[in-house]
C-alpha positions in Angstrom: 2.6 -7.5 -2.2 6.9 -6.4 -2.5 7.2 -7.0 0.9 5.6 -10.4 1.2 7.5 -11.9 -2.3 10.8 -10.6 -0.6 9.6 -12.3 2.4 9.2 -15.6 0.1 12.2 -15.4 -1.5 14.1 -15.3 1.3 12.5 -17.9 2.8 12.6 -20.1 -0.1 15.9 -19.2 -0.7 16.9 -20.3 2.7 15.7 -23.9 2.4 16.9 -24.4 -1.0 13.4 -24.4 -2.2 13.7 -23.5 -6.1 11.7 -21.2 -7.2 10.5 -19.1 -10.2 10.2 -15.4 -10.2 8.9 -12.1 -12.0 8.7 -8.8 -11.6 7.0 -6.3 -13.0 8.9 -2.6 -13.7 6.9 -0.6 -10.9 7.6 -3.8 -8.7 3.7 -3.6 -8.1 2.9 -7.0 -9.4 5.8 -9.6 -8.8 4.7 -13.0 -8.6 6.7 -16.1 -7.7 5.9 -19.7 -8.7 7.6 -22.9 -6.3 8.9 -26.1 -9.2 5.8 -27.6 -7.9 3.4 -25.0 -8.7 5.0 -23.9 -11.7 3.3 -27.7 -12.9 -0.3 -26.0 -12.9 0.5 -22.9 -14.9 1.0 -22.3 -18.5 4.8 -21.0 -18.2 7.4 -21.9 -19.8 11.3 -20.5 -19.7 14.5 -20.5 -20.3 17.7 -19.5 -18.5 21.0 -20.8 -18.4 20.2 -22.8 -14.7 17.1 -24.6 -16.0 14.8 -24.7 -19.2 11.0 -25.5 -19.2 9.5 -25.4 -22.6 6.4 -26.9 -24.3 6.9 -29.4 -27.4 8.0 -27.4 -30.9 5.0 -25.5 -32.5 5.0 -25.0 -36.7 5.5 -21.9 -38.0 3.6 -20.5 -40.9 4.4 -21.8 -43.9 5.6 -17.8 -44.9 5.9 -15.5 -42.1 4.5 -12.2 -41.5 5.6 -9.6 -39.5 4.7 -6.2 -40.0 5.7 -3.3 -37.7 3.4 -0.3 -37.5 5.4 2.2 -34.9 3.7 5.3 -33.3 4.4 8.5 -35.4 7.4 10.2 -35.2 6.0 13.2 -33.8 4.7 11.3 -31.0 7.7 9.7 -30.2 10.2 13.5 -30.4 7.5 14.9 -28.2 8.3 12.2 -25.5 12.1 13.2 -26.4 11.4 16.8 -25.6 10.5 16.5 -22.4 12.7 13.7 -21.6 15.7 16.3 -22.9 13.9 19.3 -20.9 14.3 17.2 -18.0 18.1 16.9 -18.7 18.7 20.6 -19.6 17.6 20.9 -15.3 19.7 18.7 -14.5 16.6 15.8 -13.1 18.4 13.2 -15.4 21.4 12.5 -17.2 20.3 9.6 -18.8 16.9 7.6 -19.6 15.5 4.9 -21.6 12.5 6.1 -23.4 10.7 3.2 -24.6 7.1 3.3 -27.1 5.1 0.5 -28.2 4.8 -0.6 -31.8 1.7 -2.8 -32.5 2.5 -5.6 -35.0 0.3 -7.5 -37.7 1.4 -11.2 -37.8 0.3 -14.3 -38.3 3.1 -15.5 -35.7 1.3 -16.5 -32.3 3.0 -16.1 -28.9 3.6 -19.9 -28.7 6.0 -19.6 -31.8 7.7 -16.9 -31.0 8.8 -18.5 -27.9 9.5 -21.9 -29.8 11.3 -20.6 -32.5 13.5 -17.5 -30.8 17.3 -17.9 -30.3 18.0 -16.0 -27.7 19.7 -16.1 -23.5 16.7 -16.1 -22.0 13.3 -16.6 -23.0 9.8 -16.3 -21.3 6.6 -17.3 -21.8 3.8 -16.2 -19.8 0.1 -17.6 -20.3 -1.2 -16.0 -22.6 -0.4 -12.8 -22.2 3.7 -11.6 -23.4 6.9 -13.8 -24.6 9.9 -12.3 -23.9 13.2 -13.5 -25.8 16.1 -11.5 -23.9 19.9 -11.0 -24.2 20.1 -9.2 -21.5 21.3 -10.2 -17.6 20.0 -8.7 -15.2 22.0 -10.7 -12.5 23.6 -14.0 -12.0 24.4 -15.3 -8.5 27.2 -18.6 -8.7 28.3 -19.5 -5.4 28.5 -16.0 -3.7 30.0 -14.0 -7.0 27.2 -11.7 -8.2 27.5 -10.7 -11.6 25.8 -8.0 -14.2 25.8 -7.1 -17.6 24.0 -4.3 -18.8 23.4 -4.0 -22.5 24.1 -0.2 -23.6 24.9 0.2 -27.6 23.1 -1.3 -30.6 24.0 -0.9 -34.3 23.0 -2.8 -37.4 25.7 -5.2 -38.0 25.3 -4.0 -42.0 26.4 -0.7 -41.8 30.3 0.5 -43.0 32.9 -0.7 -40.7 30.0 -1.0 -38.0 31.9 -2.7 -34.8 34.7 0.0 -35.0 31.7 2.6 -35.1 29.9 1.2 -32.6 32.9 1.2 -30.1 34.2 4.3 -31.3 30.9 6.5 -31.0 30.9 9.2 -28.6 27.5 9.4 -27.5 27.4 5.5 -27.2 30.7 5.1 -25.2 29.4 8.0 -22.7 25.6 6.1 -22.3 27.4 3.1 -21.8 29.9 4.1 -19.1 27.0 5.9 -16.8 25.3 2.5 -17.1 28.4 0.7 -16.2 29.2 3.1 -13.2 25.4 3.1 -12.5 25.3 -0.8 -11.9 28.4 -0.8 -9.9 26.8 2.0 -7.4 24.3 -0.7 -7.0 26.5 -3.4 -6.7 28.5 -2.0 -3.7 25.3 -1.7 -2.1 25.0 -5.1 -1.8 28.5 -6.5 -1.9 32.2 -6.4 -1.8 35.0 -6.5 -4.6 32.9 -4.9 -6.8 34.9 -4.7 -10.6 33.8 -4.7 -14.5 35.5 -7.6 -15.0 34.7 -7.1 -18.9 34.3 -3.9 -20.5 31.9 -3.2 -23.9 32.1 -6.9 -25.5 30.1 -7.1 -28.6 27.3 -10.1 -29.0 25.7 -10.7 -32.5 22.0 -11.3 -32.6 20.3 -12.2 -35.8 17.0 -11.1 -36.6 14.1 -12.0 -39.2 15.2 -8.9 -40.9 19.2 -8.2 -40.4 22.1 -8.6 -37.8 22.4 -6.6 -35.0 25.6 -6.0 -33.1 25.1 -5.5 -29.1 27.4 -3.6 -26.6 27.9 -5.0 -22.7 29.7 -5.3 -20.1 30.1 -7.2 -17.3 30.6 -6.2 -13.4 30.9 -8.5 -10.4 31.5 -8.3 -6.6 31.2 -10.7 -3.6 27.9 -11.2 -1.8 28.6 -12.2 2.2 28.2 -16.1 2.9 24.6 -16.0 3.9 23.3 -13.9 1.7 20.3 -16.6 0.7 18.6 -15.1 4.2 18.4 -11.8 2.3 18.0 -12.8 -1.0 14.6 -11.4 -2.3 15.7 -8.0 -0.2 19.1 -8.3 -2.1 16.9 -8.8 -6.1 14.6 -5.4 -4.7 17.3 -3.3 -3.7 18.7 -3.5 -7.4 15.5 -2.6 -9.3 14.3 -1.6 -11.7 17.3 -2.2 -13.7 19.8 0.5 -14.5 19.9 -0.1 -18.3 16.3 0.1 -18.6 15.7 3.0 -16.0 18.6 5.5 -16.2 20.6 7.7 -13.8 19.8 8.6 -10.9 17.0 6.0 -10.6 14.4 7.0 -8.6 13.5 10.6 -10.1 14.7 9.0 -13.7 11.4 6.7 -13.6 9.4 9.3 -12.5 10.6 11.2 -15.8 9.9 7.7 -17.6 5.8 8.0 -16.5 5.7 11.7 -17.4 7.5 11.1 -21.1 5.9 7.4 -22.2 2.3 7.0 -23.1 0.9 4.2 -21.2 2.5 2.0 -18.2 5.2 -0.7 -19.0 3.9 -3.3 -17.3 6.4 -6.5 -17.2 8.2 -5.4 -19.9 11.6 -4.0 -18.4 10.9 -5.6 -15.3 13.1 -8.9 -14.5 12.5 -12.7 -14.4 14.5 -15.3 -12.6 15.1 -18.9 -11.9 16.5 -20.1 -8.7 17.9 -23.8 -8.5 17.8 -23.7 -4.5 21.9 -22.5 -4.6 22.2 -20.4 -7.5 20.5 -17.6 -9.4 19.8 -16.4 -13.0 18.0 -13.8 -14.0 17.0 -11.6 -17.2 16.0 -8.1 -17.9 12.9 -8.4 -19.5 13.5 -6.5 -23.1 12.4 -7.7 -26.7 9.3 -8.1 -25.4 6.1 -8.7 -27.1 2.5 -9.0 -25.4 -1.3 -9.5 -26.8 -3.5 -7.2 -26.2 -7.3 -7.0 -27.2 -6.6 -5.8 -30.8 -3.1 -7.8 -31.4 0.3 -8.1 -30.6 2.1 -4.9 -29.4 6.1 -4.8 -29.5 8.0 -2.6 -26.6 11.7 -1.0 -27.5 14.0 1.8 -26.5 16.7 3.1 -26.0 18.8 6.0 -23.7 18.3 9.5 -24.3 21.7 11.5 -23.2 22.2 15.4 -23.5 23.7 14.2 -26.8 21.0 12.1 -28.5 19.5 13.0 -31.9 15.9 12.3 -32.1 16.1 10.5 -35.6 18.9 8.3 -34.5 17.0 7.3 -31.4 13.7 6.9 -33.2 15.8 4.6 -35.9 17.3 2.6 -32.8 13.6 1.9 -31.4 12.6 0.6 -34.7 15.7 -1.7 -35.2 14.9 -3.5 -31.9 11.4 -4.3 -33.3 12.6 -8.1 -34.3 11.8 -11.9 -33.7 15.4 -14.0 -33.4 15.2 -16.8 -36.2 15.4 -16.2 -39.5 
């Protein structure tokens, strides 16, 4: 299945056939969707190269949105052994992510019609996805990333200077940073962070939140479009939502969580035949048989405090209108 969507994309990509893709955080399901096919299914997106969206939908006349997160104790025993795992020396930093299963009378539809957010995502019937997050953007041949790293409510004392200023934080945030440039020089040249921890404001049905990135960039080679799906592959899963180093970090990820991810962390894009964007697919929220289920995280670091990390994955448990 991964080799023959590579195989598509770079064809695709080649004749400057537009195309829509997703993929799933294993990379066992991606699926890719031509302009023309894309008329058939019940999808609907938005990035900042093209925006497909279904007429407005009402919301309720009051909303409801109720969280109901697992225990506590569930979540520190997933800590644990994520922080056993560090004390070896297998990881230096993960994002541990749990569901949280919400009662709402919100559907799907007006989520996706009613979030402010980068990118957005709606798929059948089955998640929305209302993200801040790049995963990558491709202009010309200038790649570009922005990992997300640090989130604080914007309502706490003197919050920006604490964000910024925060130890743990500022350590997370520069492994992801140097993470994404290791994968970066893998696949091109000039590789810099040509912005370093900006803060976004996102607001929230229940309170601000204030958002640390930053941004790297390098130079992909002229004909890269003949390599572009084998370009998109080499970079997953995402360093934000994986962790350093990658490949025995998500094998720590299966062992810690309770249940698969699915396409929740995994990545969407939209190409226009020359360019690329693309989102990491966080705030997240999918129907299942019994309701809507929420996925958040955060990273754990030799330095992470159970409670905080616990009150981090709560706070990401949103919708972005008010």
């Amino acid at each position: 299945m991964t080799f023959r969507t590579i195989s598509k994309i770079n064809e695709y990509a080649q004749k400057h056939i537009p195309f829509l893709l997703l993929v799933d955080f294993d990379r066992q399901k991606p699926v890719i969707f031509t302009e023309d096919e894309l008329m058939d299914e019940d999808i609907f997106f938005k990035t900042s190269l093209k925006e497909i969206s279904p007429s407005e939908s009402s919301l309720p006349d009051k909303v409801s949105f109720k969280k109901y997160p697992i225990p506590y104790v569930d979540y520190k025993k997933g800590f644990d052994n994520v922080q056993s795992h560090i004390n070896n020396g297998d990881t230096f930093l993960l994002n541990l992510t749990f569901p949280t299963s919400l009662k709402s009378n919100l559907t799907l539809r007006n989520i996706y019609d009613h979030s402010k957010a980068k990118y957005k995502l709606l798929y059948k019937d089955e998640f929305v996805c209302f993200s801040p997050e790049t995963f990558i953007r491709i202009t010309d041949s200038t790649i570009t990333s922005a990992p997300m790293k640090g989130t604080i409510d914007a309502a706490e004392e003197a919050a920006r200077q604490k964000i910024i200023s925060d130890v743990k934080e500022t350590a997370e945030h520069n492994t992801i940073v140097d993470l994404i440039r290791n994968d970066l020089n893998m696949v091109a040249s000039d590789v810099k962070v040509s912005r370093y921890r900006y803060i976004d404001e996102i607001k929230t049905n229940d309170k601000t939140l204030l958002q640390v990135s930053s941004e790297i960039s390098g130079e992909l080679p002229q004909n890269f479009r003949k390599h572009l799906g084998d370009i998109i592959f080499r970079l997953l899963p995402a360093g934000s939502i994986s962790g350093a180093p990658k490949e025995k970090t998500v094998e720590i990820i299966h062992d810690s969580e309770i249940d698969r991810r699915g396409y929740y962390t995994g990545i969407f894009a939209w190409y226009d035949g020359h360019n690329l964007d693309s989102a990491v697919m966080i705030r997240y929220i999918e129907q299942k048989n019994n309701g809507l289920v929420y996925r958040s995280g955060g990273g754990i670091t030799t330095m992470s405090n159970p409670e905080d990390e616990y009150q981090e994955l709560l706070n990401k448990v949103y919708v972005p209108f008010t």
